[in-house]
N, C-alpha and C positions, 0 to 999 in steps of 0.2 A: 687624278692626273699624275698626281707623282709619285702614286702608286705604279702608275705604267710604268713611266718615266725610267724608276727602281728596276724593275724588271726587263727594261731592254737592256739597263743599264749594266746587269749580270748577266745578261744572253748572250751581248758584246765579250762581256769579259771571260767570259766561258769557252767563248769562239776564240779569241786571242791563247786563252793557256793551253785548249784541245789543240790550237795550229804549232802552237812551240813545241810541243811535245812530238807530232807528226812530223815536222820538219828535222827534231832531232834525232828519233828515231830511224825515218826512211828518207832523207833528202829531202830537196828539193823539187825534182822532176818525178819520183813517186806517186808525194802527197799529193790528194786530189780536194776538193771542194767534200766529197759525199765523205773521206773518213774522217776528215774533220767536225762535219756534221756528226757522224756518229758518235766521235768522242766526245762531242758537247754535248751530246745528246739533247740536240736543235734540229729541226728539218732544214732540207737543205734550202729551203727558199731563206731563213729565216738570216741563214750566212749570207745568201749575195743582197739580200735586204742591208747589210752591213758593208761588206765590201763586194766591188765589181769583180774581183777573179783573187788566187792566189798571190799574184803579185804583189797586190796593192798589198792585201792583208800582210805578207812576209815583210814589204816594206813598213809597216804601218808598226809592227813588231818592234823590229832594227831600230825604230825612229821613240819609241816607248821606253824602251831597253836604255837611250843614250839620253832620255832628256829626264830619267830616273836617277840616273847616276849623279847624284849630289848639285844638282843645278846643271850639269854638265856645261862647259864655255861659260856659264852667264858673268861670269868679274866683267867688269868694267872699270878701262883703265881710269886709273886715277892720279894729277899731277903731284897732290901733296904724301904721297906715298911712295916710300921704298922701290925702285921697279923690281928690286930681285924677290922682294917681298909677293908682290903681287904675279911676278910669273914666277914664282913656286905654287903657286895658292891655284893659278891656273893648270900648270901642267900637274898640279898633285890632284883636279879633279880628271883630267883626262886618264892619270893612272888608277884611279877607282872603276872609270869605267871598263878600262884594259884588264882589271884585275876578274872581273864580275863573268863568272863560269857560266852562264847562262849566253850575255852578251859574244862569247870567245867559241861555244859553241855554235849560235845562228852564225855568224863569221865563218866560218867553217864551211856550211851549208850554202850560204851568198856566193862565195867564193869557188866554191864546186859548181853552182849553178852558173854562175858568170862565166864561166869555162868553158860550160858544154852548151852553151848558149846567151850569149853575149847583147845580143841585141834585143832581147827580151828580160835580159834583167837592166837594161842600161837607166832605165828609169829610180829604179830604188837603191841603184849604186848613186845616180847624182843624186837625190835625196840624202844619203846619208852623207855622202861629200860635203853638202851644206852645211852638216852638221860645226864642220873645223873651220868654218866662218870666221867663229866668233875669237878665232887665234891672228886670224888677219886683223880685223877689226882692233883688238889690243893694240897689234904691232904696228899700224897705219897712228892711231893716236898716240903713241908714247915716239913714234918720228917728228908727227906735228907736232910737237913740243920739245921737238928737237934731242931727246935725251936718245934716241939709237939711229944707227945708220940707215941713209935714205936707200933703198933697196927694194924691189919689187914685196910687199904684205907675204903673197902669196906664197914665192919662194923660200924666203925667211921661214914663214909658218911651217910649209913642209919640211925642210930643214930639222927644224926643233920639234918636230910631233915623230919623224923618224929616229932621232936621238932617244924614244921610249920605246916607238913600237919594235926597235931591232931585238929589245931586251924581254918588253912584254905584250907583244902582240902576235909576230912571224912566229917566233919558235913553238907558242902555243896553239897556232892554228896549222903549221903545216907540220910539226913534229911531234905535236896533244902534249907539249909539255905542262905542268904545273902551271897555275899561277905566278907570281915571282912571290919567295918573302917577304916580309915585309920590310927586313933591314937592306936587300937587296934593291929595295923600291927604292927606297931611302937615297941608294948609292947613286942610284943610275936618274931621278931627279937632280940630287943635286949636283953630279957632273954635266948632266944636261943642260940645266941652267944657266953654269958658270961656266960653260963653252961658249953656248948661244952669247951673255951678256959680254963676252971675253972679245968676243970679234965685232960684235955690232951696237955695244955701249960706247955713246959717244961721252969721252973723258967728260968730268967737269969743270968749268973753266973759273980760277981762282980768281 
């Protein structure tokens, strides 16, 4: 049994890295189910045995790609810790996954697909939208404890997640820049940081 097990287990993963390569290769709206199969060199039953159509699979991708990247989100706020400490720690993982040329490529392809058909990627765009949850969720308990200002999670999060993606997300998906260096990272973390805390750290009371 877990001999099988093993082996769907690489059928799967096979299917996954033949699908990233089709997608970066030819799009989104190209790639079909049968040359994926061919690249895995799997029948095609064997891929919708796995997933229900491309969709899913692209999203299933996007969603692998972002919970690889160093834990991606997972900090949990903590009250006997630093907060700048702790949203560095968060936003430096969101910058590995920003930085990860694979992740910036599929981004690329989502994004051209959402384009030229919106209502059919709207599914795997809110899926990965979920992903930056786990920025609300920080922001929502370090309010409950009163150390930042009371302000919609949400708004806030997007706020500070667009303070990185202007530097390392846009430029490299719409203009194929480089990743950023790493002293550049460096830069634009912690001016992000000490913006974000600058306007919505509530002082401490002596």
């Amino acid at each position: 049994m877990a001999t099988v097990q093993r082996l769907t287990d690489r059928k799967r993963e096979a299917i996954i890295q033949a699908a990233i390569a089709e997608f970066r290769s030819n799009g989104f709206e190209i790639t079909s189910m049968d040359k994926i199969a061919a690249r895995a060199e799997v029948s095609k039953r064997t891929v919708y045995n796995h997933f229900p159509g491309k969709e899913e699979l692209f999203a299933e991708i996007l969603t692998q790609l972002w919970e690889s990247s160093a834990d991606q989100m997972a900090l949990s706020y903590r009250a006997d810790r630093p907060l700048r400490e702790q949203l560095y720690e968060l936003m430096q993982s969101k910058m590995r996954m920003l930085s990860d040329n694979n992740f910036l490529n599929l981004a690329r392809v989502a994004i051209a697909a959402a384009i030229h058909s919106p209502a059919r990627t709207q599914d795997m765009i809110t899926r990965i939208s979920q992903r930056e949850e786990g920025v609300n969720i920080w922001i929502s308990a370090a309010q409950a404890d009163g150390r930042l200002k009371a302000v919609d999670p949400a708004f806030a999060a997007h706020q500070l997640q667009s303070l990185l993606k202007t530097f390392a997300f846009w430029p490299q998906v719409t203009m194929d820049q480089q990743p950023l260096p790493e002293a550049m990272q460096q830069q634009v973390l912690d001016s992000a940081v000490d913006m974000f805390l600058g306007y919505y750290q509530v002082a401490a009371k002596h």
